[in-house]
C-alpha positions as CSV (number, residue, x, y, z in Angstrom):
1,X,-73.4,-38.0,-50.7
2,X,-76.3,-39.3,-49.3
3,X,-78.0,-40.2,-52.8
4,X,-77.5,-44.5,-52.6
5,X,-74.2,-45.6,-54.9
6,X,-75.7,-48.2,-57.1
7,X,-74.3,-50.1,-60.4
8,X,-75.6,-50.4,-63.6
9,X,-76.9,-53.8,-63.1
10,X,-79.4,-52.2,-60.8
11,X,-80.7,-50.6,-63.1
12,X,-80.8,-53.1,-65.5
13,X,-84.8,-53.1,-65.7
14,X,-85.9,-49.7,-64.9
15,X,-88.2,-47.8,-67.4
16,X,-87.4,-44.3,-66.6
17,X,-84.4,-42.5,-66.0
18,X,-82.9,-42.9,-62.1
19,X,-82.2,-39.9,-60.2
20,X,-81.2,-39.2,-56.7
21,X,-78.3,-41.7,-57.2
22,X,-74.6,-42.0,-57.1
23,X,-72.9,-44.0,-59.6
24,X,-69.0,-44.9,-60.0
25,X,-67.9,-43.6,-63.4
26,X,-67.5,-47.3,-65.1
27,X,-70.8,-48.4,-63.5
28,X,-72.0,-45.5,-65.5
29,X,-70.4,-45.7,-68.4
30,X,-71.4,-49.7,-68.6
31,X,-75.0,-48.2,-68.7
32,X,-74.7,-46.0,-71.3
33,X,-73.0,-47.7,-74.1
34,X,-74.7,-48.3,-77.3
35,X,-73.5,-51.9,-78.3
36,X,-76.0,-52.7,-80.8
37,X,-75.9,-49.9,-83.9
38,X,-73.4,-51.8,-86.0
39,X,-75.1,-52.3,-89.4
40,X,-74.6,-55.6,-91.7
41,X,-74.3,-53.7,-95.2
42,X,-76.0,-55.2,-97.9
43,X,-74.9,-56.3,-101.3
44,X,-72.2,-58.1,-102.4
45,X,-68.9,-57.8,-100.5
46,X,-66.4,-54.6,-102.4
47,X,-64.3,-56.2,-105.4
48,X,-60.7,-54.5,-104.4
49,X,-59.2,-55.7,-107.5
50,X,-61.6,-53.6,-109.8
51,X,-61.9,-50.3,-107.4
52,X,-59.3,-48.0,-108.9
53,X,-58.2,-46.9,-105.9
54,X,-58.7,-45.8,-101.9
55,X,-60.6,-42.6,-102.7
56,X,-62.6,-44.1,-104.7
57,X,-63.5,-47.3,-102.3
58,X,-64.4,-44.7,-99.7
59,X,-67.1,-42.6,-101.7
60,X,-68.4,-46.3,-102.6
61,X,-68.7,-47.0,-99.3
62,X,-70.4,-43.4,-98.4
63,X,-73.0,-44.2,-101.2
64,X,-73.6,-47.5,-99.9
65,X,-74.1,-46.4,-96.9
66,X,-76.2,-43.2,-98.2
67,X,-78.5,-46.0,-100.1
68,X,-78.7,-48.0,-97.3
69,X,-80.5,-45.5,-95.0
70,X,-82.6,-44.2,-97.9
71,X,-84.5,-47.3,-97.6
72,X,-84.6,-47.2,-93.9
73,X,-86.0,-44.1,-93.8
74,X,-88.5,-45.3,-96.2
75,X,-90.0,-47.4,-93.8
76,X,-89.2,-45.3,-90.4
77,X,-87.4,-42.2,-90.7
78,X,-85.1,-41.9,-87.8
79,X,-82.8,-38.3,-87.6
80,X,-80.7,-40.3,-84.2
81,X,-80.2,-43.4,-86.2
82,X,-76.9,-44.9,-85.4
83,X,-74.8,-47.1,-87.7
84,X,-71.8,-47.8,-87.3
85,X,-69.0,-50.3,-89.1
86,X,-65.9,-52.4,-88.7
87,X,-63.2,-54.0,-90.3
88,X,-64.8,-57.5,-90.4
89,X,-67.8,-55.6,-92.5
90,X,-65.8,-53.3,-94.6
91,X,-63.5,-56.1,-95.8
92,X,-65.5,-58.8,-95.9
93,X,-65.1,-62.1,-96.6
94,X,-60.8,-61.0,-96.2
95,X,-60.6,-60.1,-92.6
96,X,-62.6,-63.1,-91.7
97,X,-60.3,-65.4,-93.5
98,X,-57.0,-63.7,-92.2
99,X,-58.3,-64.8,-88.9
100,X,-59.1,-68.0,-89.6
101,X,-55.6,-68.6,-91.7
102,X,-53.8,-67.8,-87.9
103,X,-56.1,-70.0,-85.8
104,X,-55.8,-73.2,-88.6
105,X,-52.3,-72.7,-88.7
106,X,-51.8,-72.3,-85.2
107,X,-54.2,-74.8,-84.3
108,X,-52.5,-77.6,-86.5
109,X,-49.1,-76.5,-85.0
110,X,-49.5,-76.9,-81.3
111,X,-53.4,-78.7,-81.0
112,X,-54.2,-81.0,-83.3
113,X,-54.9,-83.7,-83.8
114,X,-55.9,-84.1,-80.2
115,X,-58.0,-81.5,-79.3
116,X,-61.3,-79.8,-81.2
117,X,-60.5,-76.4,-83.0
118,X,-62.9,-74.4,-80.6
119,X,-62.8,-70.4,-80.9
120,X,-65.2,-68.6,-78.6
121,X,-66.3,-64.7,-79.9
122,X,-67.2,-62.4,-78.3
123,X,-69.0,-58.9,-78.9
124,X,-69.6,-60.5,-82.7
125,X,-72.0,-57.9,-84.1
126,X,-74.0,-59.5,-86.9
127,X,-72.0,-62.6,-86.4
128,X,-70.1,-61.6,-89.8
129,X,-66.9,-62.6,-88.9
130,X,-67.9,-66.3,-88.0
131,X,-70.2,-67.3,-90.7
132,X,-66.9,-65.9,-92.9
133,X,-64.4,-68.2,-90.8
134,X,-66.2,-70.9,-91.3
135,X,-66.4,-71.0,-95.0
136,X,-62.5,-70.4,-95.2
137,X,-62.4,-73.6,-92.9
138,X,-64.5,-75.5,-94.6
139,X,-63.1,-74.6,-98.2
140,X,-59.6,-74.8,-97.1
141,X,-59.2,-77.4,-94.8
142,X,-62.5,-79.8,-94.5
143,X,-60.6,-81.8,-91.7
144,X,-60.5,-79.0,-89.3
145,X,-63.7,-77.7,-90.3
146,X,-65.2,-81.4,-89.1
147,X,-64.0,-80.7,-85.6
148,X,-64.6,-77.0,-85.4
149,X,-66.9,-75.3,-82.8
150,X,-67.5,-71.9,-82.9
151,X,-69.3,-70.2,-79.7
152,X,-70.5,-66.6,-79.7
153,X,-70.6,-65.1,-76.4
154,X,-73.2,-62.3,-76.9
155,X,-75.0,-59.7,-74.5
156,X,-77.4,-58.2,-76.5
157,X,-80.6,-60.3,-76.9
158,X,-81.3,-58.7,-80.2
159,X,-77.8,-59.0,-82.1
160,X,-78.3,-62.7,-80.7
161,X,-80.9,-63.3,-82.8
162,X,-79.9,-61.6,-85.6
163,X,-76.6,-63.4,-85.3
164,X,-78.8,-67.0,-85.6
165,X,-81.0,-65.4,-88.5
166,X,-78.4,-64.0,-90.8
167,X,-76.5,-67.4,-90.3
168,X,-79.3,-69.0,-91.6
169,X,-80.0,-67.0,-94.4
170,X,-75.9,-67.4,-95.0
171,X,-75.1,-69.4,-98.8
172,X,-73.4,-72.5,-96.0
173,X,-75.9,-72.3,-93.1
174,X,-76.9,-75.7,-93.1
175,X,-73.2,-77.2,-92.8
176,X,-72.4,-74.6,-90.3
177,X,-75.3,-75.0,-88.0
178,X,-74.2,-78.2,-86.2
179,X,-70.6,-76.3,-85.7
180,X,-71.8,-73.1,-84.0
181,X,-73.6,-71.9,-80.2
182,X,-75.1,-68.7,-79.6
183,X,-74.6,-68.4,-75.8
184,X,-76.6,-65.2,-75.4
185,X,-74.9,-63.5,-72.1
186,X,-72.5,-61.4,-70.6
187,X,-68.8,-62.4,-70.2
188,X,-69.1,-61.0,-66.5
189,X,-72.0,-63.5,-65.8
190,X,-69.7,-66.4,-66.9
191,X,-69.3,-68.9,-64.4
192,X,-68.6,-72.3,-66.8
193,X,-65.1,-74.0,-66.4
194,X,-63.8,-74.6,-70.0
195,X,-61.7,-77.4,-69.7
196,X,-60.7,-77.6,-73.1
197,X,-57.7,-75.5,-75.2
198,X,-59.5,-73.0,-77.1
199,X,-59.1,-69.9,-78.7
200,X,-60.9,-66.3,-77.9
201,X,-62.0,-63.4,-80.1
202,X,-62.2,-60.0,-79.1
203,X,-62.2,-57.9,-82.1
204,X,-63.1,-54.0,-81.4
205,X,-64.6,-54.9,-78.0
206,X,-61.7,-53.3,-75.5
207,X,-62.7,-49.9,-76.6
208,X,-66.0,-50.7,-75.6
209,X,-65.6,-51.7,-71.9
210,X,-65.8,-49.4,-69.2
211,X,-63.2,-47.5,-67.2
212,X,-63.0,-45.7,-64.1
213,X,-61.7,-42.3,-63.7
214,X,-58.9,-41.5,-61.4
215,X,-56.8,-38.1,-60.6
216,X,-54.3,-37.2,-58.4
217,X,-54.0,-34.5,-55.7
218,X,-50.9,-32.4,-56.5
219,X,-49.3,-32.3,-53.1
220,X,-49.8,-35.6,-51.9
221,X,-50.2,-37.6,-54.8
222,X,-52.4,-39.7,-54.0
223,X,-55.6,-40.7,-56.3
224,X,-58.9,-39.9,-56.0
225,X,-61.8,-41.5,-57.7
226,X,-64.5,-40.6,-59.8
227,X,-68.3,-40.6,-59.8
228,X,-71.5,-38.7,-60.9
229,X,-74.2,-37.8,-59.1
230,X,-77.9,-38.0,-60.9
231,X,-79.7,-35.5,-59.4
232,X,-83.0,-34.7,-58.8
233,X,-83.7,-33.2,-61.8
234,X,-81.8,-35.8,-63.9
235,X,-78.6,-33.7,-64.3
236,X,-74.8,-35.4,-64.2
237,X,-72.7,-33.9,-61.7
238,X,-69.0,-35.7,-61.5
239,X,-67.5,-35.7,-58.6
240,X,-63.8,-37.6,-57.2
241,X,-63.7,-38.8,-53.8
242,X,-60.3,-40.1,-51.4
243,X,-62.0,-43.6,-50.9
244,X,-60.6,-45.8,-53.9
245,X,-63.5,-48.9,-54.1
246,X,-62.0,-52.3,-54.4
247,X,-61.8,-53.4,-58.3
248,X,-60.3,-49.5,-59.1
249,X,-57.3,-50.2,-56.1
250,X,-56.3,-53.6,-57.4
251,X,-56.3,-52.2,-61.0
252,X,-53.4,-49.5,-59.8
253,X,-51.6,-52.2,-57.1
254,X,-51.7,-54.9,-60.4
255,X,-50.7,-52.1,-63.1
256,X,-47.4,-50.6,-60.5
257,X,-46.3,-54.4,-59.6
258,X,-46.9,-55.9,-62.8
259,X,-45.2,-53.1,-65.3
260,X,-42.4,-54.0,-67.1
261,X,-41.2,-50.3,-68.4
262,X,-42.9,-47.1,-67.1
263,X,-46.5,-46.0,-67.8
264,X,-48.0,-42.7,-68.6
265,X,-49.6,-41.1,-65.5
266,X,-51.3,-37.3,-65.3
267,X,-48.8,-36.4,-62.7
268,X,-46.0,-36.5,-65.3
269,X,-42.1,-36.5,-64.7
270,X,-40.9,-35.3,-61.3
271,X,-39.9,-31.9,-62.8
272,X,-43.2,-31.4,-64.0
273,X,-44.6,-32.4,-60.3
274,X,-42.3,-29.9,-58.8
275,X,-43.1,-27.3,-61.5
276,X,-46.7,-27.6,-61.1
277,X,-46.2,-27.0,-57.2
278,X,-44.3,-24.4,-57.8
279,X,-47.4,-22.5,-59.8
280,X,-49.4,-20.1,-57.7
281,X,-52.2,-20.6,-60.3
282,X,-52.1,-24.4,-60.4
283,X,-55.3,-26.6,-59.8
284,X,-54.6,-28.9,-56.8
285,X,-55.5,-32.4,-58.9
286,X,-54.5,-33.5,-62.0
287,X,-56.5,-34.0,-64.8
288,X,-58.4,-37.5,-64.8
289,X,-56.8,-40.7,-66.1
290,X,-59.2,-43.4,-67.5
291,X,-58.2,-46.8,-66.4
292,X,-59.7,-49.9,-68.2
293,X,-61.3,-52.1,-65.1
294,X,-63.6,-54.1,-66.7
295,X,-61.0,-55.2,-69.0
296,X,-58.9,-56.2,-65.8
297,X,-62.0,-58.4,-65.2
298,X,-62.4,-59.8,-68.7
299,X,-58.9,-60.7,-67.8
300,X,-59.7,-62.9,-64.7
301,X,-62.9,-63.9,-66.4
302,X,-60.6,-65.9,-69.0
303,X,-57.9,-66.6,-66.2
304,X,-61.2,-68.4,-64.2
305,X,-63.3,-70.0,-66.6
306,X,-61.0,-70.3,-69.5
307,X,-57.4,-71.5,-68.6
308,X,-56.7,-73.0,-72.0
309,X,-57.3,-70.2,-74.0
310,X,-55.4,-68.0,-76.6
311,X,-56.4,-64.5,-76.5
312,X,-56.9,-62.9,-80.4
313,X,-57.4,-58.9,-79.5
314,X,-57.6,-56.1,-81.8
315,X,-58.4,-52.7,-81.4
316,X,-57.2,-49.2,-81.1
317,X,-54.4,-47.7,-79.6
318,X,-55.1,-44.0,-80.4
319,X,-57.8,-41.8,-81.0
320,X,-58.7,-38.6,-82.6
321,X,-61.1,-35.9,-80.7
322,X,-61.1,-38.0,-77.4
323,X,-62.1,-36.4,-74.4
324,X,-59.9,-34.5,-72.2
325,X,-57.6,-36.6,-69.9
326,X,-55.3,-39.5,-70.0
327,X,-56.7,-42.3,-72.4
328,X,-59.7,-40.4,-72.6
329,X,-62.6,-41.9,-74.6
330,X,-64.5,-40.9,-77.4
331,X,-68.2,-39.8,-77.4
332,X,-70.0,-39.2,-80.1
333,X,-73.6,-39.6,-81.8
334,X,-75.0,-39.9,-85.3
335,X,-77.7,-37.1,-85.9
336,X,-79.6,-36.2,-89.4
337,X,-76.8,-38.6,-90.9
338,X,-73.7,-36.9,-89.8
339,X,-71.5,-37.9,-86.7
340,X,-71.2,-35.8,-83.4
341,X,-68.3,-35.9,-81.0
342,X,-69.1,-34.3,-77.4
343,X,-66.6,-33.3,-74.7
344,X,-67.9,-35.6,-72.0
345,X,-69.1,-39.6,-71.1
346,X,-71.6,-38.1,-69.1
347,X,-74.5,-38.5,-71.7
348,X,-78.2,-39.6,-71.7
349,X,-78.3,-43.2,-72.0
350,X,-79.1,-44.8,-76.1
351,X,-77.9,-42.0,-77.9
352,X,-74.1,-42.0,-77.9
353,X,-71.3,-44.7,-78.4
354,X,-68.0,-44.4,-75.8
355,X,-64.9,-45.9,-76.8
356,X,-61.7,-45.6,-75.2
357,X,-58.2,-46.2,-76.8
358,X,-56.0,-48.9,-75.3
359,X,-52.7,-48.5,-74.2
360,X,-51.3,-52.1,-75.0
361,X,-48.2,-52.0,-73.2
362,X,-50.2,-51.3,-69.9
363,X,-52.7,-54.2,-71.1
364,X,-50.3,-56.7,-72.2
365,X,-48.3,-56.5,-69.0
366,X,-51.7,-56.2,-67.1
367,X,-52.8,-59.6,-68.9
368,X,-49.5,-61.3,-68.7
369,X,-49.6,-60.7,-64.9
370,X,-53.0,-62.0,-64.4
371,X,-53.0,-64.7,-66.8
372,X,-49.5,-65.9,-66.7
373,X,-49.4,-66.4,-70.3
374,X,-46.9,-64.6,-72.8
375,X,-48.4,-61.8,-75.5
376,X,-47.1,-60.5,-78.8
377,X,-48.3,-57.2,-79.9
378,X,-47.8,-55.9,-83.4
379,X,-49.7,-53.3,-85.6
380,X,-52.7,-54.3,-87.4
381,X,-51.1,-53.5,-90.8
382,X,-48.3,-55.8,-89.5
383,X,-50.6,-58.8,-88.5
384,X,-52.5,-58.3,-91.9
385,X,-49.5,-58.4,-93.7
386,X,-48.4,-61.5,-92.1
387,X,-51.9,-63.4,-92.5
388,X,-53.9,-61.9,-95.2
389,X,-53.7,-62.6,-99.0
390,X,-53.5,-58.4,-99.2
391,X,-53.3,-59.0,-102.9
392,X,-57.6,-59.7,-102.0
393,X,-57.9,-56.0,-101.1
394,X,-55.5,-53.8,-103.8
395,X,-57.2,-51.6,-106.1
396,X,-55.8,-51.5,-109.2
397,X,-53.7,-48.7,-108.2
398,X,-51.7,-50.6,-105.6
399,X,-53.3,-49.2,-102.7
400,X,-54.7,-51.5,-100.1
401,X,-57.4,-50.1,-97.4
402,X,-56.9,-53.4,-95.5
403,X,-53.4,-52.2,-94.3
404,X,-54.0,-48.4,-94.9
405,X,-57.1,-48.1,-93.1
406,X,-56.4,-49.0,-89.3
407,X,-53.1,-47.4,-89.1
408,X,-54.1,-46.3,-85.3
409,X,-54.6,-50.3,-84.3
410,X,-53.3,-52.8,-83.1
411,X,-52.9,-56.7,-82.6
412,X,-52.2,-58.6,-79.1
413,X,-52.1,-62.5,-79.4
414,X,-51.1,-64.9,-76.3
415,X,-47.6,-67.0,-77.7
C-alpha cells in the first residue's frame, strides 16, 4: 500500500513496463486495451444475393481472412497478430447505409431545413462506416449531403491516419473531403462546447471502455473496490479496499437514485443474503461486479460539450466465455491465427483485447438521468429490420447474416 496509485494517463509515455505501483482496476484496464487491430478486408464488399447461404458466407469470410494474413505474413510474419472485425466491415456498404437511412430521415423530420446534418463518430476504426454514409447521402439525397459534416473523434494517432488515407483512396473522396474532420483525440480530453444539434456515433465502442470492480462484504454489505498492485517483479496482484474513490461512488449513488426497475447486484435476493450467512463455508465478499465508469463519463462528456446531440449506440448485451463476476468482460488474444480467451483483465499490456457486455437497462436509465434526454432500446435485429433494405444481405436461401449474426446486441437511440 505504499506503492504510489497512479492512472493510465501517467503512464501514457513510459517505454518499459511500471512496477512498484498501484493502479485502480479501470485505470488499468484503460491501459491495456488494444483499440487498433481491427482490419479493413480487402476486396470487393460480399454479394449476399449470390451466396447460397449463411454457412457458406462464413467459410468465405474465414478464407478471406485466411488470404488476407497469407500476404501479411509474406511481408512480416507475426504469430500475435491481431485482427479483429465488425458489422460495419462484414456488411459493408449495408450497415453503413441503414445508419445513414435513420439519421436522413430523422434529420429531415425534426432538423432541417434549419440546422446542418452534423454526425460526430467516434471509435471509427478504418473510418468504413463514414466514407459508406456518405455515398448513401450523397446518392440518395444530394440536398442533405450539401450540408453534411461528418467529424471522427479518434484516439489512436495511427487509425487517424489511416482513416484520412483510406478516404482518399475511397471511389468519392474528392466530394467527400470538404464534408469530413478527423479530430484526432480522446473523448475524455474534450473540452469544446458544441452549440449546434447533432448527432453521435458509438458503434461497438461501450464494450471497449473501462470499468471498475466492486464487491460486497457479506455481513455488512457494503462495497469494496478494486485495484492491482504491479509489483516489483512486474506481477498483477488484485486487491479490494473499503475506500470507494470518487467517480466509482457517484457511479453506485447515480445507478440506486436513477433506476427505474431493479438491477442485478452479486449480493442477490435477500434469501440468498441470509442463505449465504447462514453457510459456515461461505467467503465473506461477494464475487466482483464490473461497473462501466468511463461510460458514466462519456455520458457527462456529451451532457457538457454536446447538449444537442442524439446518441446512436450499439453494442452487446451478452457475452460468451466472460470472465467470472457480474458483467464480467472478455479477454482474449489472437495467437498462430487462432483466438485465446483468458480468465482474467489482468494481462500484459498490447496483446489482449477486453470487452465488457452492457447491461442497457442500467445504461439507459444511467444516461437518461445524466443527460435528461429519453432513450429507446431495441435489438439490433429489430433496428435492422426497421432501417435496412435486408433484402441487400439474403442469400439465396432466405437467410440473412445482417439480422442473424448479432443476435446478442443491441440498439439505444435518444427519442
Amino acid at each position: 500500500m505504499s506503492y504510489p496509485l497512479v492512472t493510465a494517463k501517467d503512464l501514457r509515455y513510459n517505454r518499459e513496463r511500471p512496477r512498484r505501483i498501484r493502479m485502480l482496476t479501470r485505470e488499468f484496464i484503460d491501459g491495456r486495451n488494444l483499440g487498433s487491430g481491427i482490419v479493413n478486408l480487402p476486396g470487393e464488399p460480399f454479394q449476399f444475393n449470390e451466396i447460397s447461404d449463411g454457412p457458406t458466407f462464413h467459410r468465405m469470410l474465414e478464407e478471406q481472412y485466411t488470404a488476407f494474413e497469407d500476404r501479411l505474413d509474406e511481408k512480416q510474419p507475426d504469430i500475435a497478430r491481431q485482427l479483429w472485425h465488425t458489422p460495419t466491415e462484414l456488411f459493408r456498404p449495408y450497415y453503413g447505409e441503414t445508419l445513414a437511412r435513420y439519421l436522413v430521415s430523422n434529420y429531415k423530420l425534426t432538423l432541417y431545413p434549419y440546422h446542418d446534418l452534423i454526425i460526430y463518430e467516434m471509435g471509427a476504426g478504418n473510418g468504413t462506416l463514414m466514407i459508406n454514409m456518405l455515398d448513401f447521402i450523397r446518392d440518395t439525397d444530394y440536398e442533405v449531403y450539401q450540408r453534411t459534416k461528418f467529424r471522427i473523434i479518434e484516439i489512436s494517432s495511427s487509425l487517424a491516419n489511416l482513416q484520412y488515407k483510406n478516404l482518399q483512396e475511397s471511389l468519392n473522396a474528392a466530394g467527400h473531403l470538404d464534408h469530413v474532420e478527423i479530430i484526432n483525440r480522446s473523448i475524455f480530453d474534450w473540452d469544446t462546447y458544441v452549440h449546434s444539434p447533432c448527432f453521435f456515433l458509438a458503434m461497438e465502442v461501450f464494450d471497449n471502455f473501462a470499468h471498475d470492480t466492486i464487491r460486497y462484504d457479506i455481513d455488512t454489505e457494503l462495497p469494496q473496490q478494486g485495484a492491482v498492485v504491479i509489483s516489483e517483479d512486474g506481477e498483477f496482484h488484485e486487491y479490494y479496499n473499503t475506500q470507494i474513490d470518487p467517480v466509482a461512488a457517484r457511479f453506485l449513488r447515480v445507478r440506486q437514485a436513477a433506476a427505474r426497475r431493479e438491477f442485478p447486484t452479486p449480493l442477490g435476493s435477500k434469501f440468498m443474503r441470509q442463505l449465504r450467512r447462514l453457510s459456515p463455508e461461505q467467503s465473506p465478499d461477494t464475487d466482483p461486479e464490473y461497473i462501466p465508469t468511463r461510460l458514466m463519463q462519456f455520458f457527462d462528456i456529451l451532457n457538457s460539450y454536446f447538449p444537442g446531440h442524439r446518441l446512436v449506440a450499439s453494442d452487446f448485451s451478452s457475452l460468451p466465455n466472460a470472465v467470472a463476476g457480474l458483467n464480467g468482460p472478455v479477454v482474449q488474444t489472437r495467437y498462430m491465427r487462432h483466438t485465446v480467451p483468458v480468465s482474467t483483465p489482468f494481462v500484459q499490456q498490447g496483446y489482449f483485447d477486453i470487452f465488457f457486455p452492457t447491461d442497457f437497462n442500467v445504461v439507459e436509465d444511467l444516461y437518461r438521468a445524466i443527460t435528461g434526454k429519453l432513450t429507446q432500446v431495441t435489438s439490433h435485429e429489430d433496428f435492422m429490420r426497421r432501417w435496412a433494405y435486408i433484402e441487400d444481405t439474403e442469400t439465396r436461401n432466405g437467410e440473412n447474416p445482417l439480422l442473424s449474426w448479432y443476435k446478442n446486441a443491441s440498439v439505444m437511440i435518444t427519442v
